[in-house]
C-alpha positions as CSV (number, residue, x, y, z in Angstrom):
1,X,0.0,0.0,0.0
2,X,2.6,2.6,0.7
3,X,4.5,2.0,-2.4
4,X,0.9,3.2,-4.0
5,X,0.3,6.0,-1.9
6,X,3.4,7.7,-3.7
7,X,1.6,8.0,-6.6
8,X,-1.8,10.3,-5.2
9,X,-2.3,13.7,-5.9
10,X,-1.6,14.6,-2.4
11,X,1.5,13.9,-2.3
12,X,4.0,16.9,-2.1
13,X,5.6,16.6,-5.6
14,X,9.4,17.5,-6.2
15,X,10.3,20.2,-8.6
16,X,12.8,19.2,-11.0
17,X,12.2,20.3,-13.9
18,X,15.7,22.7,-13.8
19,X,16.6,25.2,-16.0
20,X,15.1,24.2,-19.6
21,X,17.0,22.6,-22.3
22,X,19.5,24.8,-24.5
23,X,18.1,23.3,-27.8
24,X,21.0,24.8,-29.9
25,X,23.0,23.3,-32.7
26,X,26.1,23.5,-30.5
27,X,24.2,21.5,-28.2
28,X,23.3,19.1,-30.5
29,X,27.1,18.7,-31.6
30,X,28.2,18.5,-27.9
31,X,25.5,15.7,-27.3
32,X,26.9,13.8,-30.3
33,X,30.2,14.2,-29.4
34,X,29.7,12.0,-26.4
35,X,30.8,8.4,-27.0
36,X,29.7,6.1,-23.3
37,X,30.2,2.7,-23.3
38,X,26.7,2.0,-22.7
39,X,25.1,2.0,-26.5
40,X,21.7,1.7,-24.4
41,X,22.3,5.5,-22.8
42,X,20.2,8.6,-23.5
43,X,23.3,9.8,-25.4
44,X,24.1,7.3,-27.6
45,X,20.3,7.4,-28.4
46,X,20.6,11.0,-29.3
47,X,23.8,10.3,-31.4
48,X,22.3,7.9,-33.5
49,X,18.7,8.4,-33.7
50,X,16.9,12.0,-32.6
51,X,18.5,15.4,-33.4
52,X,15.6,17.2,-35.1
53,X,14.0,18.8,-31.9
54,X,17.7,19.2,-30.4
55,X,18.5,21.5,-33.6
56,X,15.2,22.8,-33.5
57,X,13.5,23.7,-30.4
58,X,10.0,24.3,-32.2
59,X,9.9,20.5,-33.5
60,X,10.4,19.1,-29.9
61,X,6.6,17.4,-29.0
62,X,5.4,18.1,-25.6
63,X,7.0,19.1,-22.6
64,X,9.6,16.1,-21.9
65,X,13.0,15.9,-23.4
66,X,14.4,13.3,-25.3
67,X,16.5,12.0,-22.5
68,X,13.2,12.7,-19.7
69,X,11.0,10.9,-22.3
70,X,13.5,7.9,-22.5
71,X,14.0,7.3,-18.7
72,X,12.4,5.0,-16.6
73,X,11.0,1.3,-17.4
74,X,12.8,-1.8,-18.9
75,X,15.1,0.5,-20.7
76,X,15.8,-0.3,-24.3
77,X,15.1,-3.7,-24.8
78,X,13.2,-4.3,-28.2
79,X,15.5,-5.5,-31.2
80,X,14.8,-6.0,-34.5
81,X,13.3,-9.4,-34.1
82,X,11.0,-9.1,-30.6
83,X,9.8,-5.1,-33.0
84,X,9.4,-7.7,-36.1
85,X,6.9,-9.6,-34.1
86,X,5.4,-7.1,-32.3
87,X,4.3,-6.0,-35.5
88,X,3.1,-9.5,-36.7
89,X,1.4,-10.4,-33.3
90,X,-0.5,-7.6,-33.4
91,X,-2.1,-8.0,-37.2
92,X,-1.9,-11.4,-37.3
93,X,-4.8,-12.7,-34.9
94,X,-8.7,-11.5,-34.4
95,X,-8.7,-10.1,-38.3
96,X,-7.9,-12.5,-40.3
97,X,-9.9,-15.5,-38.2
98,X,-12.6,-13.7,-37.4
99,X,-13.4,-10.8,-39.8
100,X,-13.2,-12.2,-43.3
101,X,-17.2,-13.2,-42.9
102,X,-18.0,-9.8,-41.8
103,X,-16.6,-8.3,-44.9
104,X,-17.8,-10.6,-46.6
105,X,-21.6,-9.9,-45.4
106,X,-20.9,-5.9,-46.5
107,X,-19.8,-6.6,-49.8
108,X,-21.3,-9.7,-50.6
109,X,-19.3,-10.8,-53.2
110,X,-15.9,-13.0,-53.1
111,X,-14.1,-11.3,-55.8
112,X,-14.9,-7.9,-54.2
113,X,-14.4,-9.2,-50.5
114,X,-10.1,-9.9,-52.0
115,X,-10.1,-7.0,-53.4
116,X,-10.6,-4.8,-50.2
117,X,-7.8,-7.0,-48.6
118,X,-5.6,-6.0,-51.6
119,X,-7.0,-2.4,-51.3
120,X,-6.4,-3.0,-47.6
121,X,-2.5,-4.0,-48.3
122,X,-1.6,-1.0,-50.0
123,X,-3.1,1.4,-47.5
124,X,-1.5,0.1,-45.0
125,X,2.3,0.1,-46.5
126,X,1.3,4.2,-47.2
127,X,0.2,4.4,-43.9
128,X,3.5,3.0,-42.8
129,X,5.7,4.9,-44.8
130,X,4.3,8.3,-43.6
131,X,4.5,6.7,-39.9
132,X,8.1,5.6,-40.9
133,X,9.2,9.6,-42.1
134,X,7.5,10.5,-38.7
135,X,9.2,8.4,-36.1
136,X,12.8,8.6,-37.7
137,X,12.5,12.2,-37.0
138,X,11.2,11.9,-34.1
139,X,12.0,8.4,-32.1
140,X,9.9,8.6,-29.1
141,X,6.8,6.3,-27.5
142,X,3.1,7.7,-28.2
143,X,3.3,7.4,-32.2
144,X,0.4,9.9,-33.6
145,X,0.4,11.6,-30.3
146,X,3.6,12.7,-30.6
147,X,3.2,13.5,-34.5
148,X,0.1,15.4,-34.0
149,X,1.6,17.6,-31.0
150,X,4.7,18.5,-33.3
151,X,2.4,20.1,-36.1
152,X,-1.0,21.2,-34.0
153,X,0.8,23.2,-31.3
154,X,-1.4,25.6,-31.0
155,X,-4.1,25.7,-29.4
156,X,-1.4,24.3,-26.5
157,X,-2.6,20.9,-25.3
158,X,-5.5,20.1,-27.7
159,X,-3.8,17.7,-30.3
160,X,-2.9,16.1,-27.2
161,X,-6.5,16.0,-25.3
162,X,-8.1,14.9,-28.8
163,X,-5.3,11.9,-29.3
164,X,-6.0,11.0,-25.3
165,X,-9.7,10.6,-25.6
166,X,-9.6,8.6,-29.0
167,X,-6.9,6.4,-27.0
168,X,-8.3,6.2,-23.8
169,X,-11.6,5.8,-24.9
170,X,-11.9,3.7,-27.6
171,X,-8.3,1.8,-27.2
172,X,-10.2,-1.5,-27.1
173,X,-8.9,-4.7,-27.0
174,X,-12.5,-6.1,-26.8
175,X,-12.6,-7.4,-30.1
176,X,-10.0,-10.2,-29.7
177,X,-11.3,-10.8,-26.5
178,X,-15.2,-11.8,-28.3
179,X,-13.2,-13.9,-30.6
180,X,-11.0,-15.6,-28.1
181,X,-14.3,-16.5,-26.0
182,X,-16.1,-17.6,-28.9
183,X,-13.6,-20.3,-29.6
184,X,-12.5,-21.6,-26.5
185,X,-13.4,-19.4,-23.1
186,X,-17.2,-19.3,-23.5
187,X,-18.0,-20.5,-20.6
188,X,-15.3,-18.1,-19.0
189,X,-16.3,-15.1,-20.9
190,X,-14.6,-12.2,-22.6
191,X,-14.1,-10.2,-19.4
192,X,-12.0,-13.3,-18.0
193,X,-9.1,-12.9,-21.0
194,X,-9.2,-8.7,-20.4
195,X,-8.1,-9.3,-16.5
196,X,-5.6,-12.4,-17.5
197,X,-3.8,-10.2,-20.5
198,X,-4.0,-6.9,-18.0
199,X,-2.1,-8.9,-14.9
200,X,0.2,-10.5,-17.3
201,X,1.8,-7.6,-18.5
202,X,1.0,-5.4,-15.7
203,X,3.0,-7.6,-13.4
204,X,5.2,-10.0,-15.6
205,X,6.6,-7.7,-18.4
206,X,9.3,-10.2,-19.6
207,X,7.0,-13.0,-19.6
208,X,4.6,-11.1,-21.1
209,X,6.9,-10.0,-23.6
210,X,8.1,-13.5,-24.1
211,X,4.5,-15.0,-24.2
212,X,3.8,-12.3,-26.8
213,X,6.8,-13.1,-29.4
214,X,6.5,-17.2,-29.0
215,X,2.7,-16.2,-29.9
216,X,3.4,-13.8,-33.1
217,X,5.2,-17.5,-34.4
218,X,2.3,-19.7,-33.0
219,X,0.2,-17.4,-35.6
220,X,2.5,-17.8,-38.3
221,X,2.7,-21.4,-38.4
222,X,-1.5,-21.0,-37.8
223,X,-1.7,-19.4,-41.1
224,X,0.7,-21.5,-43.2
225,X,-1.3,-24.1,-42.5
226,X,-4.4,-22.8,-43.3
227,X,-3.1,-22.0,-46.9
228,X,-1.2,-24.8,-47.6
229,X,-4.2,-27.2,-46.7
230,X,-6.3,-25.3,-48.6
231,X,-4.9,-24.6,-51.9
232,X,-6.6,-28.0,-53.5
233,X,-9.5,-26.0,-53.5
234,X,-8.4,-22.8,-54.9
235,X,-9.8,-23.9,-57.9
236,X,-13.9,-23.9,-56.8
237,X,-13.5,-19.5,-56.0
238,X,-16.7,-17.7,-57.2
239,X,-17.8,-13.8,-57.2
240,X,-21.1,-12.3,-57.1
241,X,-22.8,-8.6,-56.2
242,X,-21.6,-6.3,-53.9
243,X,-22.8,-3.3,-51.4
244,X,-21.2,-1.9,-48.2
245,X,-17.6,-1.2,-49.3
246,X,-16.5,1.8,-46.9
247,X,-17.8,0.1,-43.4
248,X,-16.3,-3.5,-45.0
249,X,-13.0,-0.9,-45.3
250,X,-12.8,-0.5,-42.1
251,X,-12.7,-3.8,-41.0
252,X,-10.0,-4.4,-43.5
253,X,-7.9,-2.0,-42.2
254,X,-8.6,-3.2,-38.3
255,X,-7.2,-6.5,-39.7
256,X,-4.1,-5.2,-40.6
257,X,-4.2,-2.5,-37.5
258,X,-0.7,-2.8,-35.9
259,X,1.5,-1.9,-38.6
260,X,2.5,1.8,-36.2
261,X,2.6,-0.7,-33.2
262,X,6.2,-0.1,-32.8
263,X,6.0,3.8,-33.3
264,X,4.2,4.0,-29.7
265,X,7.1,2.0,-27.9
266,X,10.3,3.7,-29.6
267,X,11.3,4.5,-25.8
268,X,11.7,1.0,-25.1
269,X,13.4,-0.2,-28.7
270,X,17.1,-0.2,-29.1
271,X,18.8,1.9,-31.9
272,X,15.4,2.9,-32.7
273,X,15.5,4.9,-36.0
274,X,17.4,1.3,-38.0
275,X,15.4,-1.1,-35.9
276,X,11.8,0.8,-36.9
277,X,13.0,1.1,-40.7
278,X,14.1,-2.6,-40.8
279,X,10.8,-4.4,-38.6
280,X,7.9,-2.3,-40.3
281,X,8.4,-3.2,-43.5
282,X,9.0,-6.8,-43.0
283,X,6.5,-7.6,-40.3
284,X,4.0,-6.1,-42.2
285,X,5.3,-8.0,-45.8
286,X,4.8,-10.7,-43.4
287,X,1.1,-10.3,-43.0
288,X,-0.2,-8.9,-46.3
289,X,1.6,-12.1,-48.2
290,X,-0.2,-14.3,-45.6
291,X,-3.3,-12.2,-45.1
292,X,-4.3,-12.6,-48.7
293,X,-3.0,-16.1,-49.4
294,X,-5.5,-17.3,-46.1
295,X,-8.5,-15.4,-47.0
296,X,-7.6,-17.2,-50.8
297,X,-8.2,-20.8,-48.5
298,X,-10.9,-19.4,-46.4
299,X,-13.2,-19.1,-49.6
300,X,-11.6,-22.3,-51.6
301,X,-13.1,-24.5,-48.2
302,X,-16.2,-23.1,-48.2
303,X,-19.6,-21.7,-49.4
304,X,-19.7,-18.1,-49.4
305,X,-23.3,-18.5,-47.0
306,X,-21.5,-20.7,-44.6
307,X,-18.4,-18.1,-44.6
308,X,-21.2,-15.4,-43.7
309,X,-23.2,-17.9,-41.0
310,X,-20.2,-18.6,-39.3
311,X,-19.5,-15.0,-37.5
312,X,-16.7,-15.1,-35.8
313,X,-15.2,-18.5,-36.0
314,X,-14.3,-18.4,-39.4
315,X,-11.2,-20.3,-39.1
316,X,-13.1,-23.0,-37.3
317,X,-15.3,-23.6,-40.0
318,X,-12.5,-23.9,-42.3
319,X,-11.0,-26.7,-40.1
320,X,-14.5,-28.3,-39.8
321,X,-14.9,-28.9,-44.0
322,X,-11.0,-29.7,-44.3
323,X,-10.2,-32.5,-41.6
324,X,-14.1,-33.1,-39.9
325,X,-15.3,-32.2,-36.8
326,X,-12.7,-34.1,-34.6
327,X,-10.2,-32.1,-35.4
328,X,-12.3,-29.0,-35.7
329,X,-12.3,-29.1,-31.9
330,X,-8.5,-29.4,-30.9
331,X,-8.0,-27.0,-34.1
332,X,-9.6,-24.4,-32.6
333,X,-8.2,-24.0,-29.2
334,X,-4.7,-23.1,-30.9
335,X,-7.0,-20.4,-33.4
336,X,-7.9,-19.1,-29.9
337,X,-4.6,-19.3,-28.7
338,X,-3.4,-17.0,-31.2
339,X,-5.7,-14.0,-30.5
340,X,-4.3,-10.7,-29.6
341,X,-2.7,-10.5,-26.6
342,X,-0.8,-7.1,-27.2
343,X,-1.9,-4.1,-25.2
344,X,2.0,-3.9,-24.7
345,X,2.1,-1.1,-26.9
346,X,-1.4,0.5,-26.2
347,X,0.2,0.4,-22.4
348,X,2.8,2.6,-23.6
349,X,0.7,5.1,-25.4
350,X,-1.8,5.7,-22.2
351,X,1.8,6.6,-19.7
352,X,2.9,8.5,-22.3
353,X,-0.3,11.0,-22.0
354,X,0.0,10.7,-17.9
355,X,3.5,11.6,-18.6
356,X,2.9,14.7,-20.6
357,X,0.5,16.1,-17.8
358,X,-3.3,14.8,-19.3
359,X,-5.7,15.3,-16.1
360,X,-6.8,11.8,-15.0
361,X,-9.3,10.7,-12.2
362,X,-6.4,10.2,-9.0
363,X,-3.9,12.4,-10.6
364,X,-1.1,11.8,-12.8
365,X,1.3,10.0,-11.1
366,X,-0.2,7.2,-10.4
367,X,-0.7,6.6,-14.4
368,X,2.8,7.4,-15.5
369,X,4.2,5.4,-12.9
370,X,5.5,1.7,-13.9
371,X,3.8,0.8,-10.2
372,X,4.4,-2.1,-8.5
373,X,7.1,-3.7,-10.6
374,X,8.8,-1.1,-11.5
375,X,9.0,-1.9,-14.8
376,X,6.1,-2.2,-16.6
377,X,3.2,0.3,-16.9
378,X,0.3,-1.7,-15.1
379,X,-2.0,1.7,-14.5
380,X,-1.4,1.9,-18.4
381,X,-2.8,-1.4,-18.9
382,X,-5.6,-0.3,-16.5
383,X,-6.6,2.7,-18.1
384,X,-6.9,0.1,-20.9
385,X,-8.8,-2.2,-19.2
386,X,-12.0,-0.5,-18.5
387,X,-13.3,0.8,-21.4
388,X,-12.8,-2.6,-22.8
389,X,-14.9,-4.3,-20.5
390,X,-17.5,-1.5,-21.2
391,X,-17.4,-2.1,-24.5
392,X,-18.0,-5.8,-24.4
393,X,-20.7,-5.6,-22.2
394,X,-23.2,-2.6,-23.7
395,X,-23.4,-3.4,-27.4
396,X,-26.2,-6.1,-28.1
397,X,-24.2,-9.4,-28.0
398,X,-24.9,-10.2,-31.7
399,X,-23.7,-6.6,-33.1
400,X,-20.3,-6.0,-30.6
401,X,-17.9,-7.5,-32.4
402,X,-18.7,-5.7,-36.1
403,X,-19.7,-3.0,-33.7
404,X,-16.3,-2.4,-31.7
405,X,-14.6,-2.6,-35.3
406,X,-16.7,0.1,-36.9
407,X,-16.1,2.6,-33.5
408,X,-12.4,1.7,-33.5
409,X,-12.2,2.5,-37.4
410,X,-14.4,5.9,-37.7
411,X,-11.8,8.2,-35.1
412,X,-8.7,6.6,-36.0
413,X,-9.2,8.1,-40.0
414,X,-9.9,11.8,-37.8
415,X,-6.8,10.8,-36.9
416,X,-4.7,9.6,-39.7
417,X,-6.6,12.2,-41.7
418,X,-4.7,15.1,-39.4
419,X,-1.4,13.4,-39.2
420,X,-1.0,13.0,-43.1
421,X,-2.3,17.0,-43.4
422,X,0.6,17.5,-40.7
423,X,3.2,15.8,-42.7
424,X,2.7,18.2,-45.7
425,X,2.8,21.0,-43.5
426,X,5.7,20.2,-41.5
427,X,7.8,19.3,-44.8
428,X,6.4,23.1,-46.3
429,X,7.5,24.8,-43.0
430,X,10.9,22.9,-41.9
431,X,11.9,21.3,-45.4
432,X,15.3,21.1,-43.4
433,X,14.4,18.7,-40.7
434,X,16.5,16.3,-40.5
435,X,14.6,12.7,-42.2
436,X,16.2,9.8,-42.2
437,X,13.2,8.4,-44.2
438,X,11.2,10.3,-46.8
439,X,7.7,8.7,-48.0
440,X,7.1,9.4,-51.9
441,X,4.0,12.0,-52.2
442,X,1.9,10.1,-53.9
443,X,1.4,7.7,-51.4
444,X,0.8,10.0,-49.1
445,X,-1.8,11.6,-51.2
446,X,-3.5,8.1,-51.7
447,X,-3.7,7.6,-48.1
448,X,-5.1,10.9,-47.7
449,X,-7.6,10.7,-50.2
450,X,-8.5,7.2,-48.6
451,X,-9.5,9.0,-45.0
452,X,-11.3,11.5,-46.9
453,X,-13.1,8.8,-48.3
454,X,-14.1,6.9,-45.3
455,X,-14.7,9.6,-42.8
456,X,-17.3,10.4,-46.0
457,X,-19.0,7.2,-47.1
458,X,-20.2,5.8,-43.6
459,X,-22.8,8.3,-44.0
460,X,-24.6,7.3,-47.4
461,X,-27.1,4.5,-46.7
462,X,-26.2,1.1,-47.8
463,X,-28.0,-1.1,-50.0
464,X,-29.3,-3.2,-47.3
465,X,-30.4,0.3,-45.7
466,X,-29.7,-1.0,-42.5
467,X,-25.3,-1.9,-42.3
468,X,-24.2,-4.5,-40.3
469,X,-25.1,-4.0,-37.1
470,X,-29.2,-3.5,-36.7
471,X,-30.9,-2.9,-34.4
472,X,-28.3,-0.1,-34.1
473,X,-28.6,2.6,-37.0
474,X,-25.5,1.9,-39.6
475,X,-24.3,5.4,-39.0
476,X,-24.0,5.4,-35.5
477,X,-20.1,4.3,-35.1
478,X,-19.8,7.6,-36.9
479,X,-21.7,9.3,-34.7
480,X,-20.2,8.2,-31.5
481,X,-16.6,8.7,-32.7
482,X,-17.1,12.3,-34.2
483,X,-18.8,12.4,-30.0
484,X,-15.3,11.4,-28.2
485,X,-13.5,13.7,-30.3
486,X,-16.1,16.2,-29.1
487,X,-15.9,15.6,-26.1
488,X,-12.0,16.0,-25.9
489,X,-12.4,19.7,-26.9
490,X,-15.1,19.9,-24.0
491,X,-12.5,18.3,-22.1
492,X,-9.5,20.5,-22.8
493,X,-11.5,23.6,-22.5
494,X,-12.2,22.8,-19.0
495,X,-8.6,22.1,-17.8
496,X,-6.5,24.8,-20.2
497,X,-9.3,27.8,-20.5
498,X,-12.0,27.8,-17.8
499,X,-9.3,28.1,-15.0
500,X,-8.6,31.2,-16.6
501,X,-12.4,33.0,-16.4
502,X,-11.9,33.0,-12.6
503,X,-8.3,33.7,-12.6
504,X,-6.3,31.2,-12.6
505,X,-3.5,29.6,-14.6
506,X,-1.7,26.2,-15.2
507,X,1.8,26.2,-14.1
508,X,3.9,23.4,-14.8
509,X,6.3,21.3,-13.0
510,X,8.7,18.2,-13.9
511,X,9.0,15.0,-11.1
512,X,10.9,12.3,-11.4
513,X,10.1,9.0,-9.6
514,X,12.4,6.1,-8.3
515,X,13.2,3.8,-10.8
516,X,14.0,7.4,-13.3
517,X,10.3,8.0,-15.1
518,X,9.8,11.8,-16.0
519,X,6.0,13.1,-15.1
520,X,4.9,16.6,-16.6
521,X,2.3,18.0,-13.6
522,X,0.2,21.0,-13.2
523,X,-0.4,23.2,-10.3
524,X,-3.5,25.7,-10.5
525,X,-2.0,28.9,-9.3
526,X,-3.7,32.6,-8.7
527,X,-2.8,34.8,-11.4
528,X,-0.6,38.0,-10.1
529,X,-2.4,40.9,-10.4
């Protein structure tokens, strides 16, 4: 209990935040000059992978430095191969065994169901090349929420409000949950795996961490063997009409959702800037190649009606019309097995915002702290927790899983939408930042166009006039995620600009806990008169 107590707002905080950072070139150059032994040190970081905001005080996001940012935790610990998997652990899992019926039931056609996978590909390498120009420059934890607070940085504090309530809010991890459930812990229920996944990295980082990569193979193998036992039916494929495409989009994309996973844990990945331009690529080649070759068996095994009947457990049914019902059954315990287990990086992404000085229910220091291990971010993994469980529970049962993907979809385009506008800005306005990796316009513009696109068509009433989730109204998922991002400028009106009607303002302060975490708090002081 008293190591918790630390953490409350009433707690008499410690002022360190010092005299601020002299962000100078001759800084820069006397930070890179620096050789320790210790290649995991804030300097050798600095040396090698961030000088953008040290040359440029204007592009540093938020209110931590690079080496304050860094501090605190496991440390740099992530390589190539454990940032590979976290990639392909994180894609690999509740999409592509669970949503391919979904789609399938918007677009109603085979041929047009592969295309939006194809479609689906070639987003998602745009959106990682723009996320790749982005955290080379700027090699820090939080991924759009530190993008978005380097372009948007005025108003102060709203990019960063409007990132926290998309994150906090509707940073589910219900969905693999529902599918895990439906396989194997019925009788358990979804809630179960949330509190299991939550303790296991809350408490056991490494393990988790190890559980996590020895699972990102277990899915690999899963899928090889879905497509090499079904290619003597590739030949039987058929195509018919279509409807739905922008809501069957988004379901496409939340398959191959992970692809920025290692952009919100760059604190925590050694010699970030090669390791980041070396695992995205290949962990997402990785999943496309065997994302479209298993959706390729999926529909060779079976009818395109018992594909749509079978909800969720669409890799069951594939084992059922391969090898029978006996094996069906041990089959799909490892298909359940395989679901996503990584809020490792969502974890990440919630301390970062209690770092950066976000008001939270019990103050801040209790959610930036790595508390009780020391190592790993279990309030993070809380903050995580709870709207899951919300989330699981409120929908009807037979709408929350196409449900949760549609609300998870609509805010993240606001959000993609704004980071791609930021990229063009920030290359008009600093076209000397230093890059170490440049995306090619056009695909930027693609990707752009695409948001544009889906932040647009959820609107227009579908063929069926009703989407795929009635009773519920087929726009509502719009609706609600247009309502957090509402309610995060209702939110950050309260904290930065009401204060100030009754004369007050925010004054900040820097504390740094035990095991070295940075924490950005505010103080509501009388303005002097």
């Amino acid at each position: 209990m008293s190591s918790l107590l630390k953490f409350l707002p009433f707690r008499k905080a410690e002022d360190t935040s010092g005299e601020p950072a002299v962000a100078t070139e001759q800084f820069a150059e006397e930070k890179i000059s620096k050789s320790p032994g210790d290649s995991n040190s804030v300097s050798e970081s600095l040396k090698e992978d961030e000088v953008t905001s040290v040359l440029d005080p204007e592009l540093n996001p938020g209110a931590l430095a690079l080496d304050e940012d860094a501090a605190g935790g496991m440390g740099r610990h992530l390589g190539v191969f454990s940032c590979t998997l976290l990639i392909v652990g994180r894609i690999i899992g509740t999409g592509i065994f669970s949503t391919p019926s979904s789609i399938l039931g918007s677009v109603g056609s085979v041929g047009a169901s592969l295309m939006l996978w194809v479609l689906g590909s070639v987003l998602s390498f745009c959106g990682l090349f723009i996320w790749l120009e982005f955290g080379t420059m700027f090699p820090r934890s939080g991924g759009e929420k530190v993008y978005l607070e380097i372009v948007y940085q005025k108003p102060r504090y709203l990019a960063t409000i409007l990132f926290a309530a998309n994150a906090i809010l509707l940073g589910f991890t219900a969905a693999g949950c529902i599918v895990f459930a439906s396989n194997i812990l019925v009788s358990a229920g979804q809630e179960a795996v949330i509190f299991f996944v939550t303790v296991l990295h809350g408490l056991t980082p490494r393990v988790g961490t190890y559980l996590m990569n020895a699972l990102s193979v277990f899915k690999i193998v899963i899928l090889l063997f879905i497509i090499v036992t079904g290619m003597p039916n590739f030949a039987i494929l058929r195509s018919l009409a279509h409807c739905a495409y922008a809501t069957a989009t988004f379901k496409v994309l939340f398959s191959y959702g992970g692809w920025s996973n290692v952009n919100y844990v760059m604190n925590n990945v050694k010699n970030p800037v090669r390791t980041l331009m070396i695992a995205g690529p290949l962990g997402l080649g990785i999943c496309v190649v065997l994302n479209l070759l298993a959706n390729v068996a999926y529909f060779a095994a079976a009818t395109k009606d018992e594909i749509k009947e079978t909800g969720v457990t669409v890799a069951s049914l594939f084992f059922a019309n391969v090898f029978g019902s006996e094996a069906q059954r041990a089959l799909t315990v490892f298909v359940a097995l395989s679901q996503r287990f990584g809020t490792f990086a969502v974890a990440r992404v919630n301390q970062e915002l209690a770092k950066e000085g976000i008001p939270l229910p019990f103050g801040n220091r209790f959610w930036a702290s790595n508390w009780p291990t020391g190592k790993s971010p279990l309030p993070g993994l809380i903050i995580h927790l709870i709207p899951s469980i919300i989330v699981i529970i409120a929908p009807p049962p037979a709408v929350a899983y196409p449900f949760i993907l549609d609300i998870e979809g609509y805010p993240q385009q606001i959000i993609n939408f704004f980071v791609v506008i930021g990229l063009f800005w920030l290359r008009w306005r600093k076209p000397n930042a230093v890059r170490p990796f440049k995306v090619w316009w056009p695909l930027a513009v693609f990707f752009l166009a695409a948001a544009v696109f889906l932040l647009v068509a959820p609107f227009l009433r579908p063929a069926n006039k009703v989407g795929d989730t009635p009773p519920l109204p087929y726009y509502l998922y719009c609706l609600v995620g247009i309502a957090v991002m509402a309610f995060g400028i209702l939110y950050w009106a309260a904290w930065r600009i009401v204060p100030g009607w009754f004369g007050y303002e925010l004054v900040p302060r820097k504390e740094t806990f035990e095991d070295g975490t940075v924490v950005t708090l505010f103080s509501t002081h009388k303005k002097a008169q």
